[in-house]
TORKOL-4160 file (C-alpha; in steps of 0.2 Angstrom, whole numbers, padded with zeros to 4 digits, m for minus):
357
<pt num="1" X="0000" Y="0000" Z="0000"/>
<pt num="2" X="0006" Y="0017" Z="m0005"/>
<pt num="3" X="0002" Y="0032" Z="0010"/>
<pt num="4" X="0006" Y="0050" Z="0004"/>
<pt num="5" X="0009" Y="0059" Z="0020"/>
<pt num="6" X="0009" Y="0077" Z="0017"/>
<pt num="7" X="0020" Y="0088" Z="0032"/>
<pt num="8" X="0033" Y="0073" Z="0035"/>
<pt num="9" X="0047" Y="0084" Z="0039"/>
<pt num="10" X="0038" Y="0091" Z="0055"/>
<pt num="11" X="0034" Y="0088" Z="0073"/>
<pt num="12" X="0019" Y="0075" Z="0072"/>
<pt num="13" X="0022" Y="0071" Z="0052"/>
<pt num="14" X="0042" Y="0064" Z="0054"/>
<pt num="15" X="0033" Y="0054" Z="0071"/>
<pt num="16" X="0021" Y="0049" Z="0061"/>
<pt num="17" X="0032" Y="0043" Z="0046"/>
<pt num="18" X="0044" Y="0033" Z="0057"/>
<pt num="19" X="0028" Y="0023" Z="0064"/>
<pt num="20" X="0022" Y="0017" Z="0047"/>
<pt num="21" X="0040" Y="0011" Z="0042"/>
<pt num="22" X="0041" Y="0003" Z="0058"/>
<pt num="23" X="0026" Y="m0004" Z="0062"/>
<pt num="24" X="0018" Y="m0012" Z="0044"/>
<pt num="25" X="0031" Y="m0018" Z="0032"/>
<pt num="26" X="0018" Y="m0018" Z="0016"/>
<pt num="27" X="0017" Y="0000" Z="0017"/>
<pt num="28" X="0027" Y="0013" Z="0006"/>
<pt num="29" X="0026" Y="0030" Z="0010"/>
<pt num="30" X="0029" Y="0048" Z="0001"/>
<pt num="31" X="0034" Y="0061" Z="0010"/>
<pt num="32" X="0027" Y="0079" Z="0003"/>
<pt num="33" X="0036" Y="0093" Z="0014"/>
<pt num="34" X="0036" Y="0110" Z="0009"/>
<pt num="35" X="0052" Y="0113" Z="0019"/>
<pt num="36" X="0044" Y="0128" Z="0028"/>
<pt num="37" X="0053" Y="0134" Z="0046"/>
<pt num="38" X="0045" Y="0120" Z="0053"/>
<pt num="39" X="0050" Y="0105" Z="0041"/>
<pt num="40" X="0070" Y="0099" Z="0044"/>
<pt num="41" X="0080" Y="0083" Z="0035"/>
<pt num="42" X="0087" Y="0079" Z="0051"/>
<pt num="43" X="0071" Y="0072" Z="0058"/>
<pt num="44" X="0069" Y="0059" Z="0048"/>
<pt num="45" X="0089" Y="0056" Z="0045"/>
<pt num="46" X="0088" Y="0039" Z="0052"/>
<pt num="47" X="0078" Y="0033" Z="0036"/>
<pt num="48" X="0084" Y="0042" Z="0021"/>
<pt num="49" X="0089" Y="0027" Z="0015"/>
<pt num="50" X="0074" Y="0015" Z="0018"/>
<pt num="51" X="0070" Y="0008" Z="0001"/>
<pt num="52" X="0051" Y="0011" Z="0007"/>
<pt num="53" X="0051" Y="0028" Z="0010"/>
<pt num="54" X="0052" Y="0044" Z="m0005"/>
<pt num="55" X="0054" Y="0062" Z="m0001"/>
<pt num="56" X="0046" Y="0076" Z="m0012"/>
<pt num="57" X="0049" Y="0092" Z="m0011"/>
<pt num="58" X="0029" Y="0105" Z="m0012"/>
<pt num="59" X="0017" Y="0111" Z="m0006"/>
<pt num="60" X="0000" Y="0105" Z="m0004"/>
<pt num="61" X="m0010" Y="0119" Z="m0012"/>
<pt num="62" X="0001" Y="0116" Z="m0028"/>
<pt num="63" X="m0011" Y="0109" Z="m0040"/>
<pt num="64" X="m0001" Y="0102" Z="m0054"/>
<pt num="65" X="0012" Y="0094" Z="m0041"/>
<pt num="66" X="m0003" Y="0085" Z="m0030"/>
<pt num="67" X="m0011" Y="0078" Z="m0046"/>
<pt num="68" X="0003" Y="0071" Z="m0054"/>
<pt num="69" X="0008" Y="0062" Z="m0037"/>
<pt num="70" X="m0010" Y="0058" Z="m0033"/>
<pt num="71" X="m0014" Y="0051" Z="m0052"/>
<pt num="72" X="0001" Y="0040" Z="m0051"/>
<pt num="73" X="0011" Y="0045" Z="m0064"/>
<pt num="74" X="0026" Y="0046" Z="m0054"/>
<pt num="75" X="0026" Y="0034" Z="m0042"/>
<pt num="76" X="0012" Y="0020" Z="m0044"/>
<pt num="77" X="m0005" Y="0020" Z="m0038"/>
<pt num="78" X="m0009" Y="0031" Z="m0023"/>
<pt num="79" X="m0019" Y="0020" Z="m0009"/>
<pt num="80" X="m0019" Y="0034" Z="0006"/>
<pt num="81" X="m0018" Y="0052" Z="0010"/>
<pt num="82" X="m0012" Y="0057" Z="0028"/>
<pt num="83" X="m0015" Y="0077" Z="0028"/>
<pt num="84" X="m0004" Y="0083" Z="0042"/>
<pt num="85" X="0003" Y="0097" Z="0032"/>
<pt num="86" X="m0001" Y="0114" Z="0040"/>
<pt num="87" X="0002" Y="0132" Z="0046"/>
<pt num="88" X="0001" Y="0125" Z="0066"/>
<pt num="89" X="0010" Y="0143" Z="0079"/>
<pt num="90" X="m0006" Y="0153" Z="0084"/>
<pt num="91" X="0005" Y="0167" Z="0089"/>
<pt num="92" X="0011" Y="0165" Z="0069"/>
<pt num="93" X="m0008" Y="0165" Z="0064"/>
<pt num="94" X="m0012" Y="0182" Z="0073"/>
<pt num="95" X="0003" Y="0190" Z="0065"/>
<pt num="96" X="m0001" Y="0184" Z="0048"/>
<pt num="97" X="m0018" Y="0175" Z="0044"/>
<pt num="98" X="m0017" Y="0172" Z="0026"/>
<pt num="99" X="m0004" Y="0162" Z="0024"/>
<pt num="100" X="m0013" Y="0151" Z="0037"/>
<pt num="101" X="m0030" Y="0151" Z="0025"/>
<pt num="102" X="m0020" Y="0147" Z="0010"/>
<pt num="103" X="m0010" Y="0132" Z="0019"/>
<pt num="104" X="m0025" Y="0124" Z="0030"/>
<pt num="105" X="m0042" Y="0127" Z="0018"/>
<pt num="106" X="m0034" Y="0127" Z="0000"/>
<pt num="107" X="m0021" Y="0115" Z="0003"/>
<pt num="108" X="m0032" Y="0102" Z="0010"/>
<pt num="109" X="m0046" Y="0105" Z="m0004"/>
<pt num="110" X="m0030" Y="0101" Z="m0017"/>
<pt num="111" X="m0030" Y="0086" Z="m0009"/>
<pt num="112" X="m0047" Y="0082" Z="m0006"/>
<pt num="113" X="m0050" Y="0086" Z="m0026"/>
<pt num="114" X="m0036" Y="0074" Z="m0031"/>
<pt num="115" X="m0041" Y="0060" Z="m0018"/>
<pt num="116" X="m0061" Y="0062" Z="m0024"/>
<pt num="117" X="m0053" Y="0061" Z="m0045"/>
<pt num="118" X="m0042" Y="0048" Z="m0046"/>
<pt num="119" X="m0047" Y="0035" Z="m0032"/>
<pt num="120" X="m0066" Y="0039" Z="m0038"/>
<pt num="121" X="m0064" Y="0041" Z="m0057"/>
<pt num="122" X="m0077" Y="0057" Z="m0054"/>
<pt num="123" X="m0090" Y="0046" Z="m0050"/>
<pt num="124" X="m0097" Y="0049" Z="m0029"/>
<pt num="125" X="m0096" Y="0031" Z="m0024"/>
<pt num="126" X="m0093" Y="0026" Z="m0006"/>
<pt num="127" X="m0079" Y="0011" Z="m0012"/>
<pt num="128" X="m0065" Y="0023" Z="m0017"/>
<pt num="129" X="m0048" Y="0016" Z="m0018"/>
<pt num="130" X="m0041" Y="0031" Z="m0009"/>
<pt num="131" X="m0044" Y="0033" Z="0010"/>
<pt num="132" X="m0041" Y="0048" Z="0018"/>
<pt num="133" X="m0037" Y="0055" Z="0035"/>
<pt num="134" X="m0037" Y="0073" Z="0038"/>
<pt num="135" X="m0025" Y="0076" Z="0056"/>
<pt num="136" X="m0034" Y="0091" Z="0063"/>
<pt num="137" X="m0036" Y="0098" Z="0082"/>
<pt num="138" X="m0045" Y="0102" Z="0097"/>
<pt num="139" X="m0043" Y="0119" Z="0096"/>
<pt num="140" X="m0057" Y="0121" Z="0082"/>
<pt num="141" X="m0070" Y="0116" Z="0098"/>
<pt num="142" X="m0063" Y="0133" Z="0105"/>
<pt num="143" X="m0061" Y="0135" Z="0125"/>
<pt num="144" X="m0068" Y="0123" Z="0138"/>
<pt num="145" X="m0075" Y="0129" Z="0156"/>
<pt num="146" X="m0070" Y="0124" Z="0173"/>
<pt num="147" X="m0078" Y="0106" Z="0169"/>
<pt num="148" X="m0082" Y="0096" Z="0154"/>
<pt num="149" X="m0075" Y="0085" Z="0140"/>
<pt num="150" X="m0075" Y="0091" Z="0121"/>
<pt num="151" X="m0084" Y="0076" Z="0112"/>
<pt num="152" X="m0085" Y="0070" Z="0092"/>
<pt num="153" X="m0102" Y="0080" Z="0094"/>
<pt num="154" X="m0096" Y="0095" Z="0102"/>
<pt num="155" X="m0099" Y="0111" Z="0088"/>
<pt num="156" X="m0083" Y="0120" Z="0080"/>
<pt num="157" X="m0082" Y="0136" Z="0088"/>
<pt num="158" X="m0061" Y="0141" Z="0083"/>
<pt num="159" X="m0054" Y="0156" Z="0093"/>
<pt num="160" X="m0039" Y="0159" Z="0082"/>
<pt num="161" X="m0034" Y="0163" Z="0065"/>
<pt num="162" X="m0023" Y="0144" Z="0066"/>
<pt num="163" X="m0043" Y="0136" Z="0073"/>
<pt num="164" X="m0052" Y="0143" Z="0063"/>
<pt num="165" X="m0042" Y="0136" Z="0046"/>
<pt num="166" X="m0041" Y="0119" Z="0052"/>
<pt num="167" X="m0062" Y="0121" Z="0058"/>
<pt num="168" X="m0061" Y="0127" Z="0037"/>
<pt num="169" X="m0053" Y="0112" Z="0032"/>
<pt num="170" X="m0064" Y="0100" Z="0043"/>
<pt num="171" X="m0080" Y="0107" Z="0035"/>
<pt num="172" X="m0073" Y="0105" Z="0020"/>
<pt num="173" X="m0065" Y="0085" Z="0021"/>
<pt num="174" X="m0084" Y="0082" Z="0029"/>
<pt num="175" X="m0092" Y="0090" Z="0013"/>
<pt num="176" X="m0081" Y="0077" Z="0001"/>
<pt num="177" X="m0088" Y="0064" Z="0013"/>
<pt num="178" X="m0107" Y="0068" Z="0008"/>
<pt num="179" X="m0105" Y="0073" Z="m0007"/>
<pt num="180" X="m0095" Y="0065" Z="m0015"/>
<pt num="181" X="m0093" Y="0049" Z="m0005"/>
<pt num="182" X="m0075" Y="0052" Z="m0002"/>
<pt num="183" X="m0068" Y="0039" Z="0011"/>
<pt num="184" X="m0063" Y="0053" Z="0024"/>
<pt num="185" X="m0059" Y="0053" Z="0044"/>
<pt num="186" X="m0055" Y="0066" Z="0053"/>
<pt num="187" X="m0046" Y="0066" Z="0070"/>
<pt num="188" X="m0044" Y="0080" Z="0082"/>
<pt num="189" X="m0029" Y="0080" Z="0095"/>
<pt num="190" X="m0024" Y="0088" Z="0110"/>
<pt num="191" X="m0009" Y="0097" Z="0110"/>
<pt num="192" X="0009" Y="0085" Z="0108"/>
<pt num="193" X="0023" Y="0083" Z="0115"/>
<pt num="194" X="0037" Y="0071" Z="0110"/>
<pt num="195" X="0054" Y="0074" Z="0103"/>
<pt num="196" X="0057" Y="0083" Z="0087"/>
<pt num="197" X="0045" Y="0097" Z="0091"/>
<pt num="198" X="0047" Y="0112" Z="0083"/>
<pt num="199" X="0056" Y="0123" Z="0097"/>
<pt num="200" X="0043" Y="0139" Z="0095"/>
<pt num="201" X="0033" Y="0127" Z="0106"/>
<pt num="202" X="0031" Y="0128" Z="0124"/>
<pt num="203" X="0039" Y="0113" Z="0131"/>
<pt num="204" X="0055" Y="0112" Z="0119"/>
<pt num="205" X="0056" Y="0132" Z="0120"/>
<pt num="206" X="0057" Y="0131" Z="0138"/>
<pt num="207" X="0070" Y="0115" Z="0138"/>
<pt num="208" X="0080" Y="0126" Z="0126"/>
<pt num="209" X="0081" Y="0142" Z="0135"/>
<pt num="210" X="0085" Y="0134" Z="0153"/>
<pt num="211" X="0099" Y="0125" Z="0145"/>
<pt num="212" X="0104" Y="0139" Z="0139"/>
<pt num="213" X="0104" Y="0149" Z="0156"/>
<pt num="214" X="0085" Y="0161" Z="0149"/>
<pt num="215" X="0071" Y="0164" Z="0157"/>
<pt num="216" X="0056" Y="0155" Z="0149"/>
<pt num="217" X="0038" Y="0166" Z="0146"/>
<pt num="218" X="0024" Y="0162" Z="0151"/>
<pt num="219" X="0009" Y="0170" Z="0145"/>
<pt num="220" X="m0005" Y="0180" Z="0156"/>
<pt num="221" X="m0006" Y="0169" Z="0175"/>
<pt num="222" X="m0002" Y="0153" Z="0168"/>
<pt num="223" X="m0016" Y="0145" Z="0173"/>
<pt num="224" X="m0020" Y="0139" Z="0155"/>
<pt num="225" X="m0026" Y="0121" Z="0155"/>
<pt num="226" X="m0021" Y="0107" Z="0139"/>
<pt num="227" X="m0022" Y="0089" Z="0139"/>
<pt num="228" X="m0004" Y="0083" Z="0134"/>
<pt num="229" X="m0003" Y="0068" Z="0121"/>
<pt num="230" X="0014" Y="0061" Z="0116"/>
<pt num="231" X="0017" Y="0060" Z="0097"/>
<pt num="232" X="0021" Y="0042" Z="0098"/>
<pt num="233" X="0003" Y="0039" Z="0104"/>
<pt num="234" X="m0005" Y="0050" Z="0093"/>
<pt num="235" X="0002" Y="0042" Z="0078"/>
<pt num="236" X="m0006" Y="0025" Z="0082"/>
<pt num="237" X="m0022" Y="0031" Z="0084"/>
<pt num="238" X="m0019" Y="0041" Z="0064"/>
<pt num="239" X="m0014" Y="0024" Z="0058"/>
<pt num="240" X="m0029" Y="0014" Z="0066"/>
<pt num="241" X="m0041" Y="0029" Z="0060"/>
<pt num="242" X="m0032" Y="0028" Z="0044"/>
<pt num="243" X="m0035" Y="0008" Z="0042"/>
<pt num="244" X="m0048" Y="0006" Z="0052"/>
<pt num="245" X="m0057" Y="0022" Z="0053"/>
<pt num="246" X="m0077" Y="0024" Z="0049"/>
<pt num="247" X="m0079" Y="0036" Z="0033"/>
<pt num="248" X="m0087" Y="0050" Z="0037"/>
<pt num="249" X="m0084" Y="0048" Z="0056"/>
<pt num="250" X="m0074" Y="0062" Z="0069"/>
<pt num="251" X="m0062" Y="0053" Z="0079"/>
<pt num="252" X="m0056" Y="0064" Z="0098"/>
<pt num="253" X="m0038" Y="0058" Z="0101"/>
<pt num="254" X="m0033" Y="0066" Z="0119"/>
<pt num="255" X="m0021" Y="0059" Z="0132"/>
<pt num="256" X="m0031" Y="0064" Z="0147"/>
<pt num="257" X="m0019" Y="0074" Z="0157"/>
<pt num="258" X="m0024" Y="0092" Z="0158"/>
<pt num="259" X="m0010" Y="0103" Z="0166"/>
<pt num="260" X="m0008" Y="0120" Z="0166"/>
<pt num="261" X="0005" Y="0127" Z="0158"/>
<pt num="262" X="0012" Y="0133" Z="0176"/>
<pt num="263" X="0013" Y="0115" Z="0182"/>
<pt num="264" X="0022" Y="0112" Z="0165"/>
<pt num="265" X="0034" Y="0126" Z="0168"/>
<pt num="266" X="0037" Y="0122" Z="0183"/>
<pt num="267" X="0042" Y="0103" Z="0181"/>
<pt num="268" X="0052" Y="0109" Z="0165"/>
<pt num="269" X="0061" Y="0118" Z="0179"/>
<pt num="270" X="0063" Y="0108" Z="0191"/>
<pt num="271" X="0070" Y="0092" Z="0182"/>
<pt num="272" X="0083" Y="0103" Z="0173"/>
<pt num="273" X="0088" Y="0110" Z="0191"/>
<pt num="274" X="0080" Y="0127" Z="0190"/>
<pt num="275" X="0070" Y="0137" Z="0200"/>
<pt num="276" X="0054" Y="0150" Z="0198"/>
<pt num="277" X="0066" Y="0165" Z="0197"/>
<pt num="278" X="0067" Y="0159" Z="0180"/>
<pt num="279" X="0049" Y="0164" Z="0176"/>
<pt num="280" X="0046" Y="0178" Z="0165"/>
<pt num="281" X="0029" Y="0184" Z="0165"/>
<pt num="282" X="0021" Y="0191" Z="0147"/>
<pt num="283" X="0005" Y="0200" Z="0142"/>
<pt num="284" X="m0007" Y="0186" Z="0139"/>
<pt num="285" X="m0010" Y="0180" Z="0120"/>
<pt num="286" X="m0025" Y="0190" Z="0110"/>
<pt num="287" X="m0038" Y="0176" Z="0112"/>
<pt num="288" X="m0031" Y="0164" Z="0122"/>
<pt num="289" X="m0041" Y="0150" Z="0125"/>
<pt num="290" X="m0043" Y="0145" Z="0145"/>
<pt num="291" X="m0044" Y="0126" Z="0142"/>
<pt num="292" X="m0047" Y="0112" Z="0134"/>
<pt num="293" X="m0051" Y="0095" Z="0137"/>
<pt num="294" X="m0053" Y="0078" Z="0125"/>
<pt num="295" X="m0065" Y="0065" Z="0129"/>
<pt num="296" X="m0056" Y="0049" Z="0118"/>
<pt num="297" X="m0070" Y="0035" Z="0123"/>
<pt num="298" X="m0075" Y="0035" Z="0106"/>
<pt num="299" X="m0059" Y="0029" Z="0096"/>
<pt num="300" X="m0053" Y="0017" Z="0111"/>
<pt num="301" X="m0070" Y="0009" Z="0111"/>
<pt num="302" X="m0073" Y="0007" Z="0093"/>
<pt num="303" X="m0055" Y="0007" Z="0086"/>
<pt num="304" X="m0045" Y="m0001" Z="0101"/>
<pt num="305" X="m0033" Y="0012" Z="0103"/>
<pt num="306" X="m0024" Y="0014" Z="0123"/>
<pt num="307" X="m0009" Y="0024" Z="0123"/>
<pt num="308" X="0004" Y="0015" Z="0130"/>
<pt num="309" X="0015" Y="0032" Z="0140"/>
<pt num="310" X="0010" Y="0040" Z="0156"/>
<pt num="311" X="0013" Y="0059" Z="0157"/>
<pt num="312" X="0024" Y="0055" Z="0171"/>
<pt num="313" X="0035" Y="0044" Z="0161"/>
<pt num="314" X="0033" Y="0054" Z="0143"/>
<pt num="315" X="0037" Y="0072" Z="0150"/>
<pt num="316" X="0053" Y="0064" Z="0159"/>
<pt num="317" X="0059" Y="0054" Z="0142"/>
<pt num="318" X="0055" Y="0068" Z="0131"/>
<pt num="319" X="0066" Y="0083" Z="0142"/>
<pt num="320" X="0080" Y="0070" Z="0142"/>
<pt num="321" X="0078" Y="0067" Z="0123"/>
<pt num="322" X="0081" Y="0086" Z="0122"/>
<pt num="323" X="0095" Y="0087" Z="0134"/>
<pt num="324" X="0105" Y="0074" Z="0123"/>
<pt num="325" X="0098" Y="0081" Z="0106"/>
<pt num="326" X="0108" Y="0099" Z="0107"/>
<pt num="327" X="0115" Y="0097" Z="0091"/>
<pt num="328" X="0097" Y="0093" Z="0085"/>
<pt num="329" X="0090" Y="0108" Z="0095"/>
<pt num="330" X="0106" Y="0119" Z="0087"/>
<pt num="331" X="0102" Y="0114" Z="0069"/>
<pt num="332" X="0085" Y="0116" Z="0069"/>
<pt num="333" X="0085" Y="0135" Z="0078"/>
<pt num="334" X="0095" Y="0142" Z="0064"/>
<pt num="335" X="0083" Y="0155" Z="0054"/>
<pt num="336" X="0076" Y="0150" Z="0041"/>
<pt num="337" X="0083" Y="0156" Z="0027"/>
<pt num="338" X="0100" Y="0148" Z="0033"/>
<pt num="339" X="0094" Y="0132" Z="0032"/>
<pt num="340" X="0087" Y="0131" Z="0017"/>
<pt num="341" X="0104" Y="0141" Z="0008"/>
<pt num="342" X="0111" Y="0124" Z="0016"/>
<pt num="343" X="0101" Y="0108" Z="0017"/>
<pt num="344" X="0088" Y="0114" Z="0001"/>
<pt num="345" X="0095" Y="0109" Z="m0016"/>
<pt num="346" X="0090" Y="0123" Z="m0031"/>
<pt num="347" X="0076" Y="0117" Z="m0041"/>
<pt num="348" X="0081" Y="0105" Z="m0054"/>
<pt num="349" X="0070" Y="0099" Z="m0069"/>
<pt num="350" X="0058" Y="0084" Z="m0063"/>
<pt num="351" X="0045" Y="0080" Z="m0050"/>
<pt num="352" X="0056" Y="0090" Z="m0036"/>
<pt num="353" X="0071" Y="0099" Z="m0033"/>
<pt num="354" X="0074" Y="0088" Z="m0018"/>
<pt num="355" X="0065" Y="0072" Z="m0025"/>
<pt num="356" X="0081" Y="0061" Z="m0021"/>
<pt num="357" X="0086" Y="0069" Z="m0005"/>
């Protein structure tokens, strides 16, 4: 079977890559990464040379590229499309919006188009050869109370430029589903952590700037409360959505531990030897949700899906991954433009400038 997963240089898509290779042997995946800030080689280093594995180099809103992938043209058949590509940092989607429309809603419509044309021939049948999964997030439910689960059933109501692209996308995958009969799940996850995160993100910025003797932000009172999933458990429940996923259905993926970011803070401190002196306390976020909270009954009870790591033992493996990865942490901190003038080839005739990478 041949998986194109879209975002496979980043956080949850390089994760995600390294669990299909490892976990079913008949799979052969394509990797489309657009190389952005948040995409880097040297997460998925360890199998650049798996004869089961092909990187390409594009974005997902680039028509002609998705449809010469998709149609098989290039590679042989397409059998699956696992969308993790996105525009993810809130604080980048207040700044600048459009890019995150352009990304989240136009990107994953490319896709949807190409899934619905060459896995259905044009015609909406519900037996299309080309499943779908679209990787979205419980941040298009919007902000929880004191109390209360967000649910499969619970309405979109996205805070943030970031939520509400990814609510765009949502409507738009469930609008393939009925009227098209496109084969399409969608699963919505509480916030990640894991190692090869992105360090604009809270746990490996903070991490970062303790080993490096700063003082780590924390927005408004820190009394912001998340639900923290590691990556590793996330990607099995993609891959048991993915293959044994209901079309049509909403899958909740959370790791049920809420914490607020101050009990975060302040474990990242003290496992690293640091004390609350290195708090520095910032102006609150422009719409910053108060909390959120997965209710997960659904895909453990129809799909079979149990996470196997405890917070405990997944925040304390995950700051030791960081504190032995530096030169990981080094590489992938260097502005953007940098790392591209070094680990990007120039574009070359074919497919992709970086098809052979």
């Amino acid at each position: 079977m041949q998986i194109l997963i879209t975002g496979g240089l980043g956080f949850i898509g390089s994760n995600l890559v390294k669990y299909f290779l490892k976990n079913y042997a008949d799979c052969q995946i394509i990797n489309l990464d657009a190389v952005t800030y948040a995409g880097h080689f040297e997460n998925l280093a360890d199998i650049e040379g798996d004869k089961h594995y092909q990187f390409i180099q594009g974005r997902i809103e680039d028509e002609k590229l998705i449809d010469e992938i998709v149609s098989g043209r290039k590679f042989g058949p397409v059998h699956g499309i696992i969308n993790v590509a996105a525009e993810t940092h809130v604080d980048r989607s207040i700044t600048d919006p459009a890019v995150f429309a352009h990304t989240n809603v136009l990107g994953t419509q490319t896709l949807l188009e190409a899934a619905f044309k060459y896995g259905m021939g044009g015609k909406a049948s519900a037996s299309s050869s080309i499943r779908y999964v679209q990787v979205s997030t419980d941040e298009v439910y919007g902000s929880l109370g004191p109390t209360g689960y967000f649910t499969e059933e619970t309405p979109p109501a996205p805070s943030s430029p970031y939520s509400s692209t990814k609510a765009g996308a949502d409507m738009l995958v469930r609008a393939y589903f009925h009227t098209y009969g496109l084969p399409a799940v969608i699963t919505r996850c509480s916030n990640n952590y894991g190692p090869y995160q992105h360090p604009e993100k809270l746990i490996p910025l903070f991490i970062k700037n303790i080993m490096a003797g700063k003082k780590v932000p924390v927005y408004g009172d820190g009394m912001n409360v998340r639900d923290w999933l590691h990556v590793e458990d996330h990607c099995q429940a993609i891959a048991l959505a993915f293959y044994k996923g209901l079309p049509g259905e909403v899958y909740n993926i959370g790791g049920n531990n809420e914490r607020t970011n101050m009990y975060i803070t302040k474990l990242i401190l003290s496992e690293l030897g640091k004390g609350e002196e290195m708090i520095n306390y910032v102006e609150d976020r422009l719409g910053h949700d108060r909390r959120y909270a997965i209710d997960s009954s659904k895909i453990r009870r129809e799909l079979g899906w149990n996470p196997k790591y405890t917070f405990e033992v997944g925040i304390h493996e995950t700051i030791e991954w960081y504190k032995s990865n530096q030169t990981w942490l080094a590489a992938v901190s260097k502005p953007h433009h940098e790392y591209v003038a070094i680990n990007v080839a120039p574009p070359v005739s074919g497919l992709t400038p970086a098809a052979t990478r």
